[in-house]
N, C-alpha and C positions, 0 to 999 in steps of 0.2 A: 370768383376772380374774373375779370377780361379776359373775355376768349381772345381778343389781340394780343394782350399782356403775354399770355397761357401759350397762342403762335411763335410770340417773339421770343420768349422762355424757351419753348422747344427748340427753335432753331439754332439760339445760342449755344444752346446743347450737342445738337447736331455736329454744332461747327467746331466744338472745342474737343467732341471726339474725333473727329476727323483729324484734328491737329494733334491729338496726342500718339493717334495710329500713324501718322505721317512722320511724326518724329521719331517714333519706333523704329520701321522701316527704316529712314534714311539713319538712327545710328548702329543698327545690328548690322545694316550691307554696309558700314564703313565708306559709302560714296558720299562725301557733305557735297552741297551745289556751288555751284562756281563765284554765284552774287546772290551771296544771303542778306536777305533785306531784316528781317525778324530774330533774333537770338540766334544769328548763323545756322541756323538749321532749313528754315523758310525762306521762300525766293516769292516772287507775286503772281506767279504760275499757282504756286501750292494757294494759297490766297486764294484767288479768286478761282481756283477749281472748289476750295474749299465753301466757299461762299453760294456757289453754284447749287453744291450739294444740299448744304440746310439750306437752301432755299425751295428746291426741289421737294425734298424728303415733309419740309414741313407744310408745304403744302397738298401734296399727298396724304399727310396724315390728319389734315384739317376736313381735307372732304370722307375720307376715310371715317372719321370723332363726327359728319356732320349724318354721313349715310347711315353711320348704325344707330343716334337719335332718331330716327322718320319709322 
């Protein structure tokens, strides 16, 4: 597979757990956000923390996949 493909894979990933622990959170504490942009549950705070994250993580994990081949 594309190791870009195989990044972009992971990150999707990343971000769509992040989304489902955020949606957890915000329904077990009963507090929804004031301007839900996303299925009322999301605002573009959560978004684009979320985006941050798999971007983050999946770059850490690319050099992480690239150090333990050498």
């Amino acid at each position: 597979m594309n190791p870009k493909l195989r990044l972009f894979l992971y990150g999707i990933g990343v971000f769509i757990v992040y989304l489902i622990l955020t949606a957890a959170v915000i329904l077990i504490s009963g507090r929804n956000p004031e301007n839900p942009i996303l299925f009322g549950i999301y605002t573009k705070e959560h978004l684009l923390i979320g985006l941050a994250v798999a971007v983050v993580l999946s770059l850490s994990h690319d050099r992480k996949m690239k150090m333990m081949k050498k």
